[in-house]
Every structure is written in C-alpha cells, then in structure tokens.
C-alpha positions in Angstrom: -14.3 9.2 -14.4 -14.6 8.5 -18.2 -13.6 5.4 -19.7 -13.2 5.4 -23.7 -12.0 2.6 -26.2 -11.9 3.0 -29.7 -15.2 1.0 -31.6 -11.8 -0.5 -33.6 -11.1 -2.2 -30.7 -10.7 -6.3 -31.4 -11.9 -6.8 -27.7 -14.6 -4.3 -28.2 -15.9 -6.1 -30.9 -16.2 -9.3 -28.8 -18.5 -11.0 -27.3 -18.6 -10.9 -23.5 -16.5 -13.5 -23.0 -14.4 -13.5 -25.9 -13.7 -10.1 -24.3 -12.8 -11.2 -20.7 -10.4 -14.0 -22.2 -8.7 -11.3 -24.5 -8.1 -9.0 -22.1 -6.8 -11.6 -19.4 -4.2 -12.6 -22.4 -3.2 -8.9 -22.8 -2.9 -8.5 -18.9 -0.6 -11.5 -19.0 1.6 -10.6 -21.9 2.0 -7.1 -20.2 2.9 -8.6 -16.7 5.4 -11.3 -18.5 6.7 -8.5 -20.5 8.2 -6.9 -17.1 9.8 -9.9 -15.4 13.0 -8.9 -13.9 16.0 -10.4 -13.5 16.2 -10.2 -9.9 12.7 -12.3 -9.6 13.2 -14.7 -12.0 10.9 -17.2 -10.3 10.1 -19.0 -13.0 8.4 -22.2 -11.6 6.4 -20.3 -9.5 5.0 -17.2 -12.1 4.1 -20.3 -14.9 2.2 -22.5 -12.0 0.6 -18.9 -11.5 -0.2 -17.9 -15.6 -1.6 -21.1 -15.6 -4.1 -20.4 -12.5 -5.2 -17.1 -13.7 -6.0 -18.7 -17.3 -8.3 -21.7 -15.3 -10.2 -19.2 -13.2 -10.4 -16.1 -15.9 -11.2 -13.0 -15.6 -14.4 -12.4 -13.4 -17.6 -12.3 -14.5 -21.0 -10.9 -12.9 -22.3 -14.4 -13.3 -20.2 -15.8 -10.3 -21.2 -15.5 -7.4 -18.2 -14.0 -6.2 -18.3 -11.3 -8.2 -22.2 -10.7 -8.4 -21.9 -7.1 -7.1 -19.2 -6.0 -8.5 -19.2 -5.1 -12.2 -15.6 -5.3 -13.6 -16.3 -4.4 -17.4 -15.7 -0.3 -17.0 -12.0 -2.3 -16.6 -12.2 -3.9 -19.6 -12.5 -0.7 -21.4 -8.9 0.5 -20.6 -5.8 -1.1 -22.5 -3.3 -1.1 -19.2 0.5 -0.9 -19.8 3.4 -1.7 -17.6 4.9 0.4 -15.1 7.8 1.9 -15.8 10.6 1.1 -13.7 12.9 3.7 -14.2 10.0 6.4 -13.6 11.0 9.0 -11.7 8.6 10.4 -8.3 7.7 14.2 -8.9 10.3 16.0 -6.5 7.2 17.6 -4.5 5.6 13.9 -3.7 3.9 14.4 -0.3 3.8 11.0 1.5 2.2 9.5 4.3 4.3 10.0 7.4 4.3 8.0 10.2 6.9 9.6 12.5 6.7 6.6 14.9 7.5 4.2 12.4 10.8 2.2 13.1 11.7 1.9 8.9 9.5 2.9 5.8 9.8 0.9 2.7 8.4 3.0 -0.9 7.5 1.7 -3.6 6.2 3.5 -6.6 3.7 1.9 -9.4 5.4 -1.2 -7.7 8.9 -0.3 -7.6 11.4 0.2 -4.9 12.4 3.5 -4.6 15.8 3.5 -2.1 15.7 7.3 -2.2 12.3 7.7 -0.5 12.8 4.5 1.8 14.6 4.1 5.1 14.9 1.0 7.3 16.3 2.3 10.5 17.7 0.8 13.5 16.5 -2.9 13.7 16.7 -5.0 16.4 19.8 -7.7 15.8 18.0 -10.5 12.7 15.3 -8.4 11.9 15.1 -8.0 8.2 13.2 -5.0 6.4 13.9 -4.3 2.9 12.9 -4.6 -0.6 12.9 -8.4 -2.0 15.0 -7.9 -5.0 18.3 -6.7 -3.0 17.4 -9.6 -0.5 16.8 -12.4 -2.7 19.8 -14.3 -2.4 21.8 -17.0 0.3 20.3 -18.4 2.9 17.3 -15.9 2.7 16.6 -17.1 -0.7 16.1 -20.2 0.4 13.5 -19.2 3.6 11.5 -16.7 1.1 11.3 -20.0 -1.2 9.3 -21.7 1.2 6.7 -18.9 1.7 6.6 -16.8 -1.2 3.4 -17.5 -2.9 2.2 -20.1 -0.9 0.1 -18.3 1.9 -3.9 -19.0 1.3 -6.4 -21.1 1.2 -7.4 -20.9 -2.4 -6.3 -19.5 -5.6 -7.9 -16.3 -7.6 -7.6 -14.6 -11.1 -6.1 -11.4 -9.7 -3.4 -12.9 -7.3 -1.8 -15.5 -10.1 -1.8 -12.1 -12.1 0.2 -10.8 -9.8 2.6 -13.7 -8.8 3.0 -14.0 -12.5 4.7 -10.5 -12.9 5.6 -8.6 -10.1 8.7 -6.7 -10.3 9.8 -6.2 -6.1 8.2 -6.9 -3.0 8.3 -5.9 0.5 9.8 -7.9 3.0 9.6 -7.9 6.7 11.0 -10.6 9.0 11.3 -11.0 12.3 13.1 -13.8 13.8 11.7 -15.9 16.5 11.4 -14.4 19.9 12.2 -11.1 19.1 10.0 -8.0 19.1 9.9 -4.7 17.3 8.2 -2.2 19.0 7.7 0.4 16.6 5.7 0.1 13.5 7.3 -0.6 10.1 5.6 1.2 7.7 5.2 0.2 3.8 3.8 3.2 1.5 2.9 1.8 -2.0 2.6 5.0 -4.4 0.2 4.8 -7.5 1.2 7.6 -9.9 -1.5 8.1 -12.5 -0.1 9.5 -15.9 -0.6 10.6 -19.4 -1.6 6.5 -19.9 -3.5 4.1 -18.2 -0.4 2.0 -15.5 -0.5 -1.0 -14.2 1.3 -1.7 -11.2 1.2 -5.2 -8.8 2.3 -4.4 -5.1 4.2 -7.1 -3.1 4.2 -7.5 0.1 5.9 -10.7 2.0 5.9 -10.9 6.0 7.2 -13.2 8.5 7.1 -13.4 12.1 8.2 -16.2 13.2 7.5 -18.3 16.7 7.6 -16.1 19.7 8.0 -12.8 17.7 5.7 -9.6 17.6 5.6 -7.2 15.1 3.4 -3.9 14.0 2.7 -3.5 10.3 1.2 -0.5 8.5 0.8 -0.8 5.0 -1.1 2.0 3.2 -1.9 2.1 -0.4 -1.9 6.2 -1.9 -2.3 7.4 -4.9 -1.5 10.5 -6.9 -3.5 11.9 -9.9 -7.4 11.1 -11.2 -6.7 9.4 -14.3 -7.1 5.5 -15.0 -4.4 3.6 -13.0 -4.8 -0.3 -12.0 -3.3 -1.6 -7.9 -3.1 -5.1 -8.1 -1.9 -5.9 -4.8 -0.8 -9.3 -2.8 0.2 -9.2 0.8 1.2 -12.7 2.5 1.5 -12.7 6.3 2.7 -15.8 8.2 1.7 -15.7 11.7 3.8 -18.1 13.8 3.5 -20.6 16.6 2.7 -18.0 19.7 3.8 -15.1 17.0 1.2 -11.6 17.6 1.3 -9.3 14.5 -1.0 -6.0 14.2 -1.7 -5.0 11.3 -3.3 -1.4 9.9 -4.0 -1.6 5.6 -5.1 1.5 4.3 -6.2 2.6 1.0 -6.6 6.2 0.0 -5.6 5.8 -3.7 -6.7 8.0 -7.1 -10.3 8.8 -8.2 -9.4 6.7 -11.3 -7.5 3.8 -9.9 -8.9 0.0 -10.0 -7.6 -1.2 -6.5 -8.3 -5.4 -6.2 -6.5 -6.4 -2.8 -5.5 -9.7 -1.4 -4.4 -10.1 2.2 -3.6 -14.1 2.8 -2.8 -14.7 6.7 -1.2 -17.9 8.1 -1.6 -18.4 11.9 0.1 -21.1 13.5 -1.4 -22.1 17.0 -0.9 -20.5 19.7 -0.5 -16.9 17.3 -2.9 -13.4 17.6 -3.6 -11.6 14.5 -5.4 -8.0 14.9 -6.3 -6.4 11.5 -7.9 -3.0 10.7 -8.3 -2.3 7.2 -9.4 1.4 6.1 -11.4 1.8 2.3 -11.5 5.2 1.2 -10.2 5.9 -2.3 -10.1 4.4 -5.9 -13.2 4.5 -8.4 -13.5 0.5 -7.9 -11.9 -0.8 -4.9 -11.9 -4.7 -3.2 -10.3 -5.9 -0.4 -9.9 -9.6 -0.3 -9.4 -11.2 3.6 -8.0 -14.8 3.5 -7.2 -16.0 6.9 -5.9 -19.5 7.2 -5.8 -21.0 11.1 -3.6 -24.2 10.8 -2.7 -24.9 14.6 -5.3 -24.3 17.7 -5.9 -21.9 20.0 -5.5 -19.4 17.4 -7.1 -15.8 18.0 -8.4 -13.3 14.9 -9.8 -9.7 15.5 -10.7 -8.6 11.5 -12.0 -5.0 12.2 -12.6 -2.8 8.9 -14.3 0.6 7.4 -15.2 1.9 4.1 -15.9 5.3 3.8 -16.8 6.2 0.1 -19.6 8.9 -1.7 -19.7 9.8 -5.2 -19.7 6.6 -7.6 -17.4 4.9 -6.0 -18.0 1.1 -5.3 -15.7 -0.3 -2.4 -15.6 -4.3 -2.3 -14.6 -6.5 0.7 -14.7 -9.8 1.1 -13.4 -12.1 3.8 -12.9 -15.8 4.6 -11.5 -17.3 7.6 -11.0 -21.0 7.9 -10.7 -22.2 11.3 -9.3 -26.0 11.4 -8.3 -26.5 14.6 -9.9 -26.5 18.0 -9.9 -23.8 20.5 -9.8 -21.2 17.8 -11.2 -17.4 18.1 -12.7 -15.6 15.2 -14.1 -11.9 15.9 -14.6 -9.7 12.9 -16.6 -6.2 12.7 -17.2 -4.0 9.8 -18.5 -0.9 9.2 -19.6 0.9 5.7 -20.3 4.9 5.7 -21.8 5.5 2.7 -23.2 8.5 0.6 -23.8 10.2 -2.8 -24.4 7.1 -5.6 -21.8 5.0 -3.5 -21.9 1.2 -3.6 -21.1 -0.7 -0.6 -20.4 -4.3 -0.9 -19.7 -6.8 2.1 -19.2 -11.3 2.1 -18.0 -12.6 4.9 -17.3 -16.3 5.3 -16.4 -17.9 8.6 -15.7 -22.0 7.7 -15.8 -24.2 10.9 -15.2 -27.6 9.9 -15.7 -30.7 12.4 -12.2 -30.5 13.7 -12.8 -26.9 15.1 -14.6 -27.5 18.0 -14.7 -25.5 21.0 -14.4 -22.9 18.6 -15.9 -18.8 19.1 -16.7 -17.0 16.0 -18.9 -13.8 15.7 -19.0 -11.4 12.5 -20.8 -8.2 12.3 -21.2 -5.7 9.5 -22.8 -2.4 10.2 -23.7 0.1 7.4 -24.6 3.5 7.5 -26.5 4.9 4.2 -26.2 9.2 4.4 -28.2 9.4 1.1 -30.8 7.5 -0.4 -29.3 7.3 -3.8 -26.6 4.9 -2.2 -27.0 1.0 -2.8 -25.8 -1.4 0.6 -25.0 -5.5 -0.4 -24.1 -7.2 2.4 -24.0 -11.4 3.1 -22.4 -12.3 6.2 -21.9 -16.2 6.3 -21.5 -19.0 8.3 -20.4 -23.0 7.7 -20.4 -24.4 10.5 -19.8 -28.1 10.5 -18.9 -28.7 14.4 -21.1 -29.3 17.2 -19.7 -27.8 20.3 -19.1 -24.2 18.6 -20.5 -20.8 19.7 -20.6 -18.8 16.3 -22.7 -15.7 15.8 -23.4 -13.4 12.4 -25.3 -10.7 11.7 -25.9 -7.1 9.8 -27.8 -3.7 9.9 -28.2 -1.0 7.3 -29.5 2.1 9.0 -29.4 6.2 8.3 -28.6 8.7 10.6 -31.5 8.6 13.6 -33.7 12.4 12.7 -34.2 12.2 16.7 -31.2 12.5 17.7 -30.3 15.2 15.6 -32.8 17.0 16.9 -31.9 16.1 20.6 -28.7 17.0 19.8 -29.9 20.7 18.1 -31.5 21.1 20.9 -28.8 21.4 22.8 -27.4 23.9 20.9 -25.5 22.3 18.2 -26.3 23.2 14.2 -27.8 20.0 12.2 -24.3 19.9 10.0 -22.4 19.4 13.7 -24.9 16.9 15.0 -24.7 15.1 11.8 -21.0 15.2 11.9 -20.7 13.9 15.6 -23.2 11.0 14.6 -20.9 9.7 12.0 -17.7 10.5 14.5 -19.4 8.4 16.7 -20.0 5.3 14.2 -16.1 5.4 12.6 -14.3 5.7 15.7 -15.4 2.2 16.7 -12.8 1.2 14.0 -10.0 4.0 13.9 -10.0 3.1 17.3 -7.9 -0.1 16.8 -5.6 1.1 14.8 -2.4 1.5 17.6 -0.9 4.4 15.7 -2.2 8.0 17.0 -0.7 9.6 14.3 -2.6 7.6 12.0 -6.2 7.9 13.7 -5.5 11.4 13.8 -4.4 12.0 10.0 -7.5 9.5 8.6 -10.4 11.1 10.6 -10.7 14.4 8.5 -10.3 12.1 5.3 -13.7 10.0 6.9 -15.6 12.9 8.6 -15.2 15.4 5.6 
C-alpha cells in the first residue's frame, strides 16, 4: 500500500508532535461533524473529546505503543462516512446460516436491507441502537453505554465522541438464546480515504446465555480507517461466547476495543481471529468485579506480506475465587509484524485466584519480526498464576518424517501449520465458521 500527502500539507510541515495534535483535532472535527440526531448523547461524546485530547494521539515513545508505528496513518486526511452510501448490489457477506439474527452495518451504518433479526425468544432485544434508543430502553442503555472498562484510550473516546449507530443485543435475565446472533460490520474502501467507528453494545443480564459473532470485513484495497468499540456486560451467573473476527481490506487501519464486564458468578469464552487490514490492533479489556468469575481469552493472527497485527490484553481480577486462562497464537510469514502484551492484574483482594497466559508464535520466514511481553502483577499471596511464550519455525524433522511417509514438503508444511491454528479455530462453537476461516489461514 502507498500512502501520499501533499509536501503543502500544514501537518506535514510539523513537527512530530505538532503533527499528532493536528491530526487528532482533524479526527475530532470530522467525527463531531457526523453526530446524528438519533445519538445525541451529548454529555457523554464531550466527557469523551475531552479524554481523547488528555491522552492524544499515540506515539512510539509510550510504552503502549512501542511496537506499533502509527505515522503511515498520519499521512492520510480521513473523511466521514457517508451515511446515505449505498452497498454495491453484488456485496458477498459472511454467512452464518446458523445464526438466529444478523445485524449490517456498512462504514458504520445500519443497513435494514441486508439485516434480519429473526425469531427471538420473548424480551430479547437485537437491533440497531438508533431505532431503539428511546423509553424505558433509553434509560437501561444510559446506564451502560460507554461505561464498560477499566481505563480510558485515545481511539475509544474517538469513537464514543462520534459514532453514528450501534449494535445492540440484550438478553434479559434467565433467558437463553441458542443460536448465534451474528453482527457483520462492512468496510467499503472508495475513491477517498473513510473513516468509519463500529458500535457494538451487549447485555446479558443475570442468569442469561448468549452466543455472539462479530466479524469485521472489508471490501476494496485502498486506505479505509475501522475504529471499533464493543462493550460486553457479563452478568451475575450470565455465560456469553464470543467469536470476533477480522478479515478487513489490504489498506484498512483496524484499532479494536473489546471492554468485558463480568459480574460474579458469570463465564466469558472469547476467540478472536486477526487476518486482514495493513495495521491491525485488538485491544482486550476484561473487567472481573464480583468472584468466582471464569475467563477463557483464546486468539490467532494469521498475517504475511507487511502487515503488522497488534493485540493487547488486560484482565483485572478483583475478587477472590476468579479464573483467568488466556492462549494466543501468531502464524507469521513474508515481512509480517507480530505484536503480543498481555497483562493479568491480581490485586490483594483476588486471592485464591488461577491465572495462566500463553502466547505461542510461529515465524514461516525469516524476514518476519515477533514482539511479544506476556505480564504478570500479582499482588496476592495465595494465587497460582503462570505466563509464558515461544517463538519457533516449522521443525525441518518433522517435515522430513512426514516426506517420508509419502507426503510432498508443501503438504507436510501445510499439515504443520493445520496442526498449530486448529488449537484456536477449535473454540470457536460455529462449524460453519471454522470451516469458512481455515482456507483463509492455511492458504
């Protein structure tokens, strides 16, 4: 990908920081420029301008953001989204035939003609945020909307600040949907570089269980910005299972938050699957407030060419009795850039607490660069917490042990790697799913 701006360029012209502080002011003006009336939200998008101007954008020099190199981003003057574009009739979505609704949104608008929300089971609410913003729901979404997480960032005040719609999924207490709801967020690349802020808002509440897949796709190679924000509220004895994918353009800056709140008592199983975009980071906030609290993180990034795929992850564990297991794996090849920081927090009031985190990467050329820092703070005493990593290649012995049973290096090769992904599409409940990613990851 190629990345121009003209040497007339003000922000060009700056120095480095100069630069990030104009360009966080033009994001700013150009999310406030689409507000709409639907969202007003006032209180809550100024509280947000005013985080994202305290934390600016970020810089190299924090350690945060040591890895990953955000100034190819600052070359590209991002516009808003248009709302009334229209999808190109021959869009091919991701299906998921076992879903129980989809919900579409395109460059971060609802689009009613490529959604459908199904039969529900009797209070369960699925829909898009601006057609159920109003009555007593107004009132519930008030007192979660925005206030999932344990800290603030830069790219999720952006994003509170000017988000057109949202996707919303909630399940009352003590009820369970069996099939998966499925939320497809579309990023269309066009003639100009987009930028487009997907919402995502889900409740379970006490007693409930739910299946959520959320996939992030994109169409076209040009220069297209996903800002993303998903809050998940995990209730007392609530079980949610979650599947985020993101298989987006060859152009597209993808920064992703995912804030969970788990009450006690409440299971959270994630799985989330990195394959697209030219810069892509997956932020994991997991907040336990109550104990006896159980967390399976379980992730993969799959990327060659340049591409540099980003996750981070912190869980806070606050209460006693609380389980923390987390496992990822990078595949990595071509000039690729694999970047992993995990942080498990285990203050003095989580004890009895049982906490392991793994990353594993796999480097298939050696032009390919691995960072990974697992971490641990661990403030308890009666805790059994583990961490660890490995960056390997593919073993030359057993290709050949595998040759010499017949099968061609490519195969052999190809059965290793089946063999270190599968660990992760595994968990993913949806067959259709496993079975529609694996080519994207093998090949």
């Amino acid at each position: 990908m190629t990345l121009q701006v003209s040497n007339s360029d003000p922000i060009a012209k700056s120095s480095p920081q100069q630069q990030r502080d104009n360009y966080l002011e033009a994001l700013l003006s150009t999310v406030q420029q689409q507000g709409t009336p639907a969202l007003p939200l006032s209180e809550l998008r100024t509280r947000a301008v005013a985080i994202a101007r305290e934390h600016g954008f970020p810089s190299p020099r924090q350690e945060d953001w040591s890895f990953t190199d955000l100034t190819p981003m600052l070359l590209v003057p991002f516009a808003a989204a248009d709302a009334g574009a229209i999808a190109p009739p021959d869009l091919s979505l991701p299906e998921l035939p076992e879903a129980a609704a989809r919900l579409v949104f395109v460059n971060g608008h609802y689009s009613e003609a490529l959604s459908h929300v199904g039969t529900r089971p009797t209070g369960v609410v699925v829909g898009n945020l601006g057609a159920l913003y109003t009555g007593e729901l107004k009132v519930k979404i008030d007192q979660r909307l925005g206030l999932s997480g344990n800290r603030h960032e830069m790219f999720a005040a952006l994003n509170t600040a000017g988000f057109q719609d949202a996707a919303l999924v909630w399940v009352p207490r003590h009820q369970t949907v069996d099939a998966p709801i499925h939320l497809v967020f579309v990023a269309i690349a066009g003639d100009r570089p987009v930028l487009s802020q997907p919402r995502c808002l889900v409740v379970a509440e006490p007693g409930s269980a739910l299946t959520l897949v959320e996939e992030f796709y994109g169409i076209g190679e040009s220069a297209h910005f996903s800002n993303s924000v998903s809050e998940i509220w995990v209730d007392e004895g609530a079980q949610v299972t979650h599947t985020r994918v993101q298989q987006e353009g060859s152009g597209t800056f993808h920064i992703g938050k995912t804030a969970i709140t788990q009450g006690r008592d409440s299971t959270y199983h994630g799985t989330a699957i990195s394959l697209g975009a030219h810069i892509a980071r997956h932020h994991w906030e997991m907040d336990q407030t109550g104990p006896q609290t159980e967390t399976q993180l379980n992730g993969l990034s799959a990327i060659a060419g340049r591409q540099t795929a980003d996750t981070h992850s912190l869980i806070a564990l606050h209460h006693p009795h609380g389980t923390a297991n987390q496992l990822h794996k990078c595949l990595v090849d071509d000039s690729a850039h694999s970047i992993f920081n995990g942080k498990i927090w285990v203050p003095r009031a989580a004890q009895l607490t049982n906490a392991s985190q793994l990353n594993r990467n796999l480097l298939l050329s050696n032009k390919g660069r691995i960072d990974t820092k697992p971490e641990l703070d661990i403030v308890a005493d009666n805790v059994k917490c583990a961490h660890g990593a490995t960056v390997s290649q593919l073993d030359a012995s057993e290709i050949f042990y595998l040759q010499s049973r017949g099968i061609s290096a490519d195969q052999a090769q190809r059965l290793l790697i089946y063999g270190f992904v599968m660990e992760i599409l595994a968990k993913i409940p949806s067959t259709s799913l496993r079975d529609r990613l694996m080519p994207a990851v093998i090949d």
